[in-house]
Z-matrix of the N, CA and C atoms (Angstrom, degrees):
N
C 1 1.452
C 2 1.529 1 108.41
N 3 1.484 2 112.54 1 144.16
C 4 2.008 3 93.04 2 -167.40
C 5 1.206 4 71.43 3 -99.30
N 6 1.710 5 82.89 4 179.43
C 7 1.651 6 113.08 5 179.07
C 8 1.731 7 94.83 6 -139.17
N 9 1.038 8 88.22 7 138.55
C 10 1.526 9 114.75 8 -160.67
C 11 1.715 10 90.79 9 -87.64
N 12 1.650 11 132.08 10 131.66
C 13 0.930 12 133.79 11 139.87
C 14 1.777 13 124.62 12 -129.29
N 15 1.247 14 116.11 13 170.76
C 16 1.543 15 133.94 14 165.76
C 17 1.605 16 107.20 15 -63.37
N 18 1.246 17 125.31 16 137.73
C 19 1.326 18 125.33 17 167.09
C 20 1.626 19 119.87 18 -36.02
N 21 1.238 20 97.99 19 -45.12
C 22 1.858 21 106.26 20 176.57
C 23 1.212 22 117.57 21 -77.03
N 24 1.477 23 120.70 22 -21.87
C 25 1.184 24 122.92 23 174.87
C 26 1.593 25 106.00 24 -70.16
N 27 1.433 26 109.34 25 -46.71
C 28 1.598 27 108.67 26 -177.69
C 29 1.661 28 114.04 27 -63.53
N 30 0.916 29 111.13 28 -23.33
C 31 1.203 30 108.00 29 -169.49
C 32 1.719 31 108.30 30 -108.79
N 33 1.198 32 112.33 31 17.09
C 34 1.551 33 106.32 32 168.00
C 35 2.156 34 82.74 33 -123.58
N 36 1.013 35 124.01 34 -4.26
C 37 1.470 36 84.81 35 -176.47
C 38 2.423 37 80.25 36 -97.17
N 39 0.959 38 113.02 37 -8.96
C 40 1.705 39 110.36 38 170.23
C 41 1.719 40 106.19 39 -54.41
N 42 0.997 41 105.33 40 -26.28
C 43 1.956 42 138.29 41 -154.26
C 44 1.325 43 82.55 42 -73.81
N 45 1.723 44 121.27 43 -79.35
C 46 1.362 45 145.15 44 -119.20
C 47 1.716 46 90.89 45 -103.04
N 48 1.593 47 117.85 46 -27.13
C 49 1.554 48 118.16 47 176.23
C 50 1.746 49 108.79 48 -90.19
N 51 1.258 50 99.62 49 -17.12
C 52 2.100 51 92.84 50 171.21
C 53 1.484 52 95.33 51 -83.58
N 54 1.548 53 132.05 52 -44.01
C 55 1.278 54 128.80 53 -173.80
C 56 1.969 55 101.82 54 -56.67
N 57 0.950 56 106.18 55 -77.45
C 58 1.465 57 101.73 56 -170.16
C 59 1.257 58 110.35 57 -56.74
N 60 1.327 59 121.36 58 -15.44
C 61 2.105 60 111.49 59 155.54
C 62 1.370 61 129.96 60 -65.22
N 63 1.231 62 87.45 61 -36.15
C 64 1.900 63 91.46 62 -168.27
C 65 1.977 64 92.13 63 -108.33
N 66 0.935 65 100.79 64 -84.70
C 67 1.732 66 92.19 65 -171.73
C 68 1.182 67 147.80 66 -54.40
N 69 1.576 68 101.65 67 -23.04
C 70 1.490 69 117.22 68 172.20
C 71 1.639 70 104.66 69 -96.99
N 72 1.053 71 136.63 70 -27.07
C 73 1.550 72 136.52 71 147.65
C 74 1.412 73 127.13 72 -29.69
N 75 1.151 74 108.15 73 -59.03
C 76 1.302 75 133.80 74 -164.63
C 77 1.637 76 98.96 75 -82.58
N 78 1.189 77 110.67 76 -45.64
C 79 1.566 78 111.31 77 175.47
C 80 1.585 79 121.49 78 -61.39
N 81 1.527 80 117.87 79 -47.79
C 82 1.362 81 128.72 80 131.92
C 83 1.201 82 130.27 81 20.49
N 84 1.952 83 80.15 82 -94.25
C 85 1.197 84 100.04 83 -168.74
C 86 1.716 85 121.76 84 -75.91
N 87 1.164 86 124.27 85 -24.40
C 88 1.367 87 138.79 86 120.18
C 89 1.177 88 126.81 87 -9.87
N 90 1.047 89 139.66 88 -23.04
C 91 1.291 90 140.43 89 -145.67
C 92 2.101 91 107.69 90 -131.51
N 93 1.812 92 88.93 91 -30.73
C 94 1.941 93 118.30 92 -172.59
C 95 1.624 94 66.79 93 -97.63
N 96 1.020 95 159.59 94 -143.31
C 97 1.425 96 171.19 95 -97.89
C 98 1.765 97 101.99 96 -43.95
N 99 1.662 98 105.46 97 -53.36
C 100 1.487 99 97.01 98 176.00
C 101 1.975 100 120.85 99 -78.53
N 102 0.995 101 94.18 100 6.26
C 103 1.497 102 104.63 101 -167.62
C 104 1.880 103 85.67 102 -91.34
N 105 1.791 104 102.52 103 -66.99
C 106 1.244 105 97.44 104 -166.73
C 107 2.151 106 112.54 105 -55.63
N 108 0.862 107 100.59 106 -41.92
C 109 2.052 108 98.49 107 157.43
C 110 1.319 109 111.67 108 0.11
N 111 1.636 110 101.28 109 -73.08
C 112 1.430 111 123.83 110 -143.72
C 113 2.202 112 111.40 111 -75.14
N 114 1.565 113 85.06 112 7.61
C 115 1.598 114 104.55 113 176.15
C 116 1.146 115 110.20 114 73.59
N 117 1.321 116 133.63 115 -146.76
C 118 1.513 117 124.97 116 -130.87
C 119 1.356 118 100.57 117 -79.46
N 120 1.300 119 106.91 118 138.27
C 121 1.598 120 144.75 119 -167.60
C 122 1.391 121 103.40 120 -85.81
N 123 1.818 122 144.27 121 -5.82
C 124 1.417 123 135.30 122 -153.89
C 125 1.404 124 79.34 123 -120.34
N 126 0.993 125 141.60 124 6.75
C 127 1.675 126 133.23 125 146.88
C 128 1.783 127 119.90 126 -144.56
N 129 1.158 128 98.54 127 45.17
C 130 1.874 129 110.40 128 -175.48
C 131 1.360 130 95.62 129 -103.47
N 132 1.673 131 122.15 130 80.92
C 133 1.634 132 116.37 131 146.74
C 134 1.746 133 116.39 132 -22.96
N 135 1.128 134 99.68 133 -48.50
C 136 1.891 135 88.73 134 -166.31
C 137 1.510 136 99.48 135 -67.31
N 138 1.154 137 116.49 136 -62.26
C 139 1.465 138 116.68 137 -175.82
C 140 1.410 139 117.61 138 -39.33
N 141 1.667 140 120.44 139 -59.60
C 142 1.273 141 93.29 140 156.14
C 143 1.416 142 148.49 141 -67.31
N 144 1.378 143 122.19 142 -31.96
C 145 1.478 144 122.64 143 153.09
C 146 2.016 145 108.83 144 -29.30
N 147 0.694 146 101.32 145 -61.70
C 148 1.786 147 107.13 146 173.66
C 149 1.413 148 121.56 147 -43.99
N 150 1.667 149 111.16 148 -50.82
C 151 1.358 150 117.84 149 -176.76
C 152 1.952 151 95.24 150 -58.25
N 153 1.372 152 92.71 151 -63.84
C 154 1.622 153 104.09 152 173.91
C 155 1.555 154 138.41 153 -8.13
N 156 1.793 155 91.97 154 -74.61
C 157 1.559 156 102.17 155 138.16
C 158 1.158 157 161.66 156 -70.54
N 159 1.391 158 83.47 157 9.26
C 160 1.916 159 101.17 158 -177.09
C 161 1.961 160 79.67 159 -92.17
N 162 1.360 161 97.82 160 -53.24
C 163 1.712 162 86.16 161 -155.89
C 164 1.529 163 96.49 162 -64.69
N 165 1.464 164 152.94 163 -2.99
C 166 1.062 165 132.33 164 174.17
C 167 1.230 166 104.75 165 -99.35
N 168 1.218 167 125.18 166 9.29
C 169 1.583 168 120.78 167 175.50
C 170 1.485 169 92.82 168 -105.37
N 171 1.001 170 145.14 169 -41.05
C 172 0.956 171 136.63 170 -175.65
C 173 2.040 172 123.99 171 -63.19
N 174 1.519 173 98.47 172 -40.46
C 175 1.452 174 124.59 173 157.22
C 176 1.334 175 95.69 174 -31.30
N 177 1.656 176 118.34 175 -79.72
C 178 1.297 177 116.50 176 -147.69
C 179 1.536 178 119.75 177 -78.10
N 180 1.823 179 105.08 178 -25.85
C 181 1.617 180 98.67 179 171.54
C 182 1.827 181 106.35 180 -58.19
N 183 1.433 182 92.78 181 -47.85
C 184 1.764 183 79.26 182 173.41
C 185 1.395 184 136.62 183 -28.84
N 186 1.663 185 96.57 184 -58.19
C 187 1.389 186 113.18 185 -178.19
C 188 1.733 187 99.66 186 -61.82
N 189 0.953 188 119.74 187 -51.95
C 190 1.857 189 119.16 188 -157.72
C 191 1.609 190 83.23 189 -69.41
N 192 1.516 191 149.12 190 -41.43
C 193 1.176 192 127.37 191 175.79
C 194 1.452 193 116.20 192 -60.93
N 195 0.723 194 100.15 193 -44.17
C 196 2.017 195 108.06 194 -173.98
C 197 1.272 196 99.63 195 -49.50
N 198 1.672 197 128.14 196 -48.10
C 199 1.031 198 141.12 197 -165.76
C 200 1.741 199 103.36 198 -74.39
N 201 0.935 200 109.60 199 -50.48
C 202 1.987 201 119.31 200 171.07
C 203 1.502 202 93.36 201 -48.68
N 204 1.305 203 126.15 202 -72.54
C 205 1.352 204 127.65 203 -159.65
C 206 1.486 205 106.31 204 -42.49
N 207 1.352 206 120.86 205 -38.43
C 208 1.482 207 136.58 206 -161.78
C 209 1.414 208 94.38 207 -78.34
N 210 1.361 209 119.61 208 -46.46
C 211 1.419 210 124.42 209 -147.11
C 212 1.456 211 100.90 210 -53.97
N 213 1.918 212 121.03 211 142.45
C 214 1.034 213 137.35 212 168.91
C 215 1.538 214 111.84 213 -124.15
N 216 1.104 215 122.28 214 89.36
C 217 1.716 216 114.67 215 -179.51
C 218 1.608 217 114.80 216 -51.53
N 219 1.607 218 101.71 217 135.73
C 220 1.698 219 99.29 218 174.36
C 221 1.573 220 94.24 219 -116.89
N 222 1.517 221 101.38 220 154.54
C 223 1.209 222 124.97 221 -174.06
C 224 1.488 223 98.61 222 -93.12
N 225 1.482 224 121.38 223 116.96
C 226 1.388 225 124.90 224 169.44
C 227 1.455 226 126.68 225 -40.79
N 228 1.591 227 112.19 226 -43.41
C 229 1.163 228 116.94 227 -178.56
C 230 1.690 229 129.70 228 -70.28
N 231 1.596 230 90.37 229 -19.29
C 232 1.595 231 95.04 230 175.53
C 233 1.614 232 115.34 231 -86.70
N 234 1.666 233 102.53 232 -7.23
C 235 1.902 234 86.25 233 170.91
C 236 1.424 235 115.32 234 -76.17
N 237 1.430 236 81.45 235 143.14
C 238 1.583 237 111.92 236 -170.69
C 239 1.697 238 118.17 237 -74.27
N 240 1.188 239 151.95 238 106.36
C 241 1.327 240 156.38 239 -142.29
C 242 1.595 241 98.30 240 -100.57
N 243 1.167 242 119.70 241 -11.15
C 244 1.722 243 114.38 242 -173.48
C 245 1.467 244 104.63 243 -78.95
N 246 1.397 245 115.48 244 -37.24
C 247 1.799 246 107.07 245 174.54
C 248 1.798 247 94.06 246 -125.39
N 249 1.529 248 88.07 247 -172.18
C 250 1.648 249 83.42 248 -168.63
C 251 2.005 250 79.42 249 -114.80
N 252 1.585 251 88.09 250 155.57
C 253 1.302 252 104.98 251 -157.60
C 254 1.757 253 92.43 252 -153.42
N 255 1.158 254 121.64 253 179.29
C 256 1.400 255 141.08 254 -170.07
C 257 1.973 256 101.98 255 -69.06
N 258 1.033 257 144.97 256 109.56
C 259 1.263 258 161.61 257 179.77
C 260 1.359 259 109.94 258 72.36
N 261 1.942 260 119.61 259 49.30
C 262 1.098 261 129.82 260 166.32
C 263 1.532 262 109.30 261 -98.98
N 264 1.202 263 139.78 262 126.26
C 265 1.296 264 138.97 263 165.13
C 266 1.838 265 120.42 264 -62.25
N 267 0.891 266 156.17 265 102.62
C 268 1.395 267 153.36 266 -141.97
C 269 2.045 268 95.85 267 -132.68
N 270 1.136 269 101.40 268 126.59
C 271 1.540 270 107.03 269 179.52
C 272 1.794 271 79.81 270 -126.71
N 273 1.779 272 88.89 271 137.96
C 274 1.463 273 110.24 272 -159.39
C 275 1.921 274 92.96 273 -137.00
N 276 1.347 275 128.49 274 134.01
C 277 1.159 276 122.80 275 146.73
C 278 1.666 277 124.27 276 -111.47
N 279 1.295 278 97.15 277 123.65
C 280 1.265 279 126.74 278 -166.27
C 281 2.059 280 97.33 279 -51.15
N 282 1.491 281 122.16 280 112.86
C 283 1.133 282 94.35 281 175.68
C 284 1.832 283 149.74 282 -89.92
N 285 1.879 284 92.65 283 12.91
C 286 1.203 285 118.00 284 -160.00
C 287 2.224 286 89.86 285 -99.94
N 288 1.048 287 84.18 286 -12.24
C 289 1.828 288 91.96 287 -174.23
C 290 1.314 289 117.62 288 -116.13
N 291 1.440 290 110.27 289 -47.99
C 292 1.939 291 130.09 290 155.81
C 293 1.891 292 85.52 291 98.22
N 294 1.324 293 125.42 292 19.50
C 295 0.960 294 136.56 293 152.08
C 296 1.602 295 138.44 294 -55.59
N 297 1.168 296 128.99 295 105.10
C 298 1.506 297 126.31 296 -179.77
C 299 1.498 298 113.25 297 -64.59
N 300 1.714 299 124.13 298 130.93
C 301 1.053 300 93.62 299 129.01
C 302 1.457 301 127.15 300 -150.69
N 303 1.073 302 142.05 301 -173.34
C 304 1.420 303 143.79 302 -166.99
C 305 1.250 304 125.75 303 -119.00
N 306 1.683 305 114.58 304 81.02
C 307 1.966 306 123.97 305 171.42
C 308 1.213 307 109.49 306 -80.74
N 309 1.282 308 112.79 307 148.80
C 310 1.579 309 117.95 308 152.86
C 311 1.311 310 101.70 309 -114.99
N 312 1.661 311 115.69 310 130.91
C 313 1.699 312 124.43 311 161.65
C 314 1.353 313 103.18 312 -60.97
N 315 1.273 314 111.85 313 147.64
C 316 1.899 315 141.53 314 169.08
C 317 0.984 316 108.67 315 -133.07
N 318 1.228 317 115.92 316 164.46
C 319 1.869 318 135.55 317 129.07
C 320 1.255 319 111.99 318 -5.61
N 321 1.169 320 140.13 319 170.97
C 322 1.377 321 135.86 320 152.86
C 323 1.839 322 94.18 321 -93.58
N 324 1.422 323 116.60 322 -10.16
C 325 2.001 324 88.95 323 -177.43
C 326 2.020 325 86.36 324 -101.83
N 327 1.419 326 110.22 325 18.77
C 328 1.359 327 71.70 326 163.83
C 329 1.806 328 109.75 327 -139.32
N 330 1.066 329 97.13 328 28.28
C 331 1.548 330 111.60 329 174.20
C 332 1.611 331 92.43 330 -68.03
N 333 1.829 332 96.49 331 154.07
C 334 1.073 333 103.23 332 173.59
C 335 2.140 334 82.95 333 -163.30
N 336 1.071 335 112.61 334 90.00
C 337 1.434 336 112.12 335 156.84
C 338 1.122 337 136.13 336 -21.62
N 339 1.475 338 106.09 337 -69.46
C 340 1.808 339 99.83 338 171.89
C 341 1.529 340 119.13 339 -67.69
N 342 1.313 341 121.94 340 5.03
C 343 1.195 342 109.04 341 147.31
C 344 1.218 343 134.49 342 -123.38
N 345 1.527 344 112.52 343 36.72
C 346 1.338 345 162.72 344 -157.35
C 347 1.648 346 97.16 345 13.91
N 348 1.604 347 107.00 346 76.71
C 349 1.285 348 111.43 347 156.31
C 350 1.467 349 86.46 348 -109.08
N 351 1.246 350 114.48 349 140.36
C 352 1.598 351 134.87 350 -173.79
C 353 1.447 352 121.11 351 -116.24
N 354 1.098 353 123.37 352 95.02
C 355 1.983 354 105.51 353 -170.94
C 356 1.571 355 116.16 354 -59.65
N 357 1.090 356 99.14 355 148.41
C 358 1.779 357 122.89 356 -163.05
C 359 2.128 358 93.55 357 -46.94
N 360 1.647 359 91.32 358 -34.06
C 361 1.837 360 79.05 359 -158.93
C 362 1.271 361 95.89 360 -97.85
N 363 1.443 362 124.40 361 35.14
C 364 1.624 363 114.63 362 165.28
C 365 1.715 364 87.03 363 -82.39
N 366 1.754 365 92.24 364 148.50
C 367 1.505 366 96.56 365 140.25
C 368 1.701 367 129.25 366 -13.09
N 369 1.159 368 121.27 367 -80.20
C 370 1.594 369 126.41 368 -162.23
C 371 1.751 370 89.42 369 -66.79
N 372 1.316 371 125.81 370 -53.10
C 373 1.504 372 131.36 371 169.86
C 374 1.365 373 101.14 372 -25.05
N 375 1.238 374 118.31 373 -76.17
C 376 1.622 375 117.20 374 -150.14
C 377 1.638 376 98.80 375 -76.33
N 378 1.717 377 131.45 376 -43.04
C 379 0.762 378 126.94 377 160.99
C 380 1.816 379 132.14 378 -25.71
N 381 1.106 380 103.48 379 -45.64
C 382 1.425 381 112.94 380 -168.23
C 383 1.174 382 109.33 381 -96.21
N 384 2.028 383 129.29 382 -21.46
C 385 1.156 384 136.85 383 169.90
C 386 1.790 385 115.28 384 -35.68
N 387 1.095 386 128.03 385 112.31
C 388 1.564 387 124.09 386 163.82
C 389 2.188 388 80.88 387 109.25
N 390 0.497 389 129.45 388 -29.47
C 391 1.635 390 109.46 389 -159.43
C 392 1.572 391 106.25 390 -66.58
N 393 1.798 392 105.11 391 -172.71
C 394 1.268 393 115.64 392 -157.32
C 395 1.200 394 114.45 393 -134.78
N 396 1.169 395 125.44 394 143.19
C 397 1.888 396 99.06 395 175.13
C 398 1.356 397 111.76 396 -64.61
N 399 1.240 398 116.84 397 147.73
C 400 1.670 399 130.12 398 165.33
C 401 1.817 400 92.13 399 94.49
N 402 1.263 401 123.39 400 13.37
C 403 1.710 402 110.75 401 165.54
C 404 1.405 403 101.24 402 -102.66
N 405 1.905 404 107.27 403 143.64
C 406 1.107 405 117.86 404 161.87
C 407 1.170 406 99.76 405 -106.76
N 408 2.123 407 87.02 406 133.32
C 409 1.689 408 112.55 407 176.45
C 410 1.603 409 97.25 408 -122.90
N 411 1.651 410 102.84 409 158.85
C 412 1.186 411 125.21 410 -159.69
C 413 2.126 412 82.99 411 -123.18
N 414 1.166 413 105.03 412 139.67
C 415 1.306 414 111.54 413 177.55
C 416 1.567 415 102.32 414 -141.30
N 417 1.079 416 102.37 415 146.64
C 418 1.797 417 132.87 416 -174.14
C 419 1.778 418 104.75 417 -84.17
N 420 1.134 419 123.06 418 87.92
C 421 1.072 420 114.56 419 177.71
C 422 1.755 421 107.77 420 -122.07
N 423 1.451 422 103.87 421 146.33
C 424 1.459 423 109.39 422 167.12
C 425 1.330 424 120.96 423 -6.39
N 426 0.899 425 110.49 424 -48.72
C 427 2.267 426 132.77 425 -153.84
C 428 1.454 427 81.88 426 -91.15
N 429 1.672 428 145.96 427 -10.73
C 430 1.291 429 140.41 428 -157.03
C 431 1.568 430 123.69 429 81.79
N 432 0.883 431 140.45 430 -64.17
C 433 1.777 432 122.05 431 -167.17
C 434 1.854 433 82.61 432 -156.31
N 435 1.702 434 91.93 433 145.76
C 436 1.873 435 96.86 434 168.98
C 437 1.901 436 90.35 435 -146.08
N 438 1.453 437 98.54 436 138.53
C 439 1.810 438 108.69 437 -166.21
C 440 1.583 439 81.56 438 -114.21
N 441 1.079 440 111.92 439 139.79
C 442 1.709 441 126.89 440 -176.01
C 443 1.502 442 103.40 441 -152.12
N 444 0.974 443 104.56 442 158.45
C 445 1.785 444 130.93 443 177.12
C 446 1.401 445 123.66 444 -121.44
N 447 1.391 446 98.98 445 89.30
C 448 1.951 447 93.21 446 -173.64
C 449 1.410 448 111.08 447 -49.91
N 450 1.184 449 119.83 448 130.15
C 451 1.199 450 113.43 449 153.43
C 452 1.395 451 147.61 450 -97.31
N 453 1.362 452 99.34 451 -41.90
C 454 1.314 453 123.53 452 163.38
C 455 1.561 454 128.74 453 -140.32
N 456 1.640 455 100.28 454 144.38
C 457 1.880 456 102.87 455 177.19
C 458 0.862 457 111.06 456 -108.89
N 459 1.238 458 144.03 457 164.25
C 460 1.526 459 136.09 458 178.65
C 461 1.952 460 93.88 459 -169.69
N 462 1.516 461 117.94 460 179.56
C 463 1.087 462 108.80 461 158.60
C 464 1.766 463 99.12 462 -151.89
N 465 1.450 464 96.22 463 131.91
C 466 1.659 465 96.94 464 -164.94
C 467 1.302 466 123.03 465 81.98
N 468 1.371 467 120.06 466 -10.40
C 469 1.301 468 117.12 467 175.93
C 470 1.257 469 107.10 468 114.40
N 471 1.723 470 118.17 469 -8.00
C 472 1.266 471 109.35 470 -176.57
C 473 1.303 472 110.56 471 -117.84
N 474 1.638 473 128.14 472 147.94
C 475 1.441 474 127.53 473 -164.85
C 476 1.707 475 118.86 474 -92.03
């Protein structure tokens, strides 16, 4: 299944998979070498703590490759502002609060909430996928149901 990223996005998680090859490896492995030193290994906390983190470092280069392999770069300029779609910004007022507010859908590796980039397959994400300005959508959230009023799409801030 691809995963849709920003040019910068691709190229800082390219960033984050040479880093965890070469430096965080090596540090590691550094770390299982001075452990094994310290003699027998059938009660060496460090040594295993080490093995530990080797295998979760290893987990995740996996994962960040799997994720490269997938990766499909989208061109900012071709999102479309008539529905909301994957790097559309959507300002929504909440109608139980009369509250604004302003997500942009992502990736799920490049969501970041508190600065309300939201990944496409959250709840409110998939909810809002395909809509229009001026539709009221009802979204499934934790807390139970949220009624909102698109207001506006834009992408980047621009309409």
């Amino acid at each position: 299944m691809p995963v849709y990223l920003t040019e910068k996005a691709l190229e800082k998680l390219k960033s984050d998979i040479h880093h965890a090859r070469t430096v965080e490896r090596k540090r590691i492995s550094n770390e299982i070498a001075e452990a094994r030193a310290h003699g027998d290994l059938s009660e060496n906390a460090e040594y295993d703590a080490a093995k530990e983190a080797q295998g979760k470092l290893e987990a995740r280069i996996a994962q960040m490759e799997n994720t490269l392999a997938e990766a499909r770069v989208l061109d900012e300029d071709d999102v479309d502002v008539t529905t909301v779609r994957i790097l559309s910004t959507v300002r929504y007022k909440n109608s139980k609060t009369g509250t604004d507010k302003v997500v942009t859908l992502v990736s799920a590796p490049e969501a970041d909430v508190s600065q309300g980039r939201i990944p496409v397959t959250s709840p409110i994400g998939k909810t809002l996928l395909g809509k229009s300005v001026g539709d009221d959508v009802t979204i499934q959230v934790p807390a139970g149901e949220l009624h909102v009023k698109i207001i506006e799409i834009t992408r980047d801030g621009h309409g």
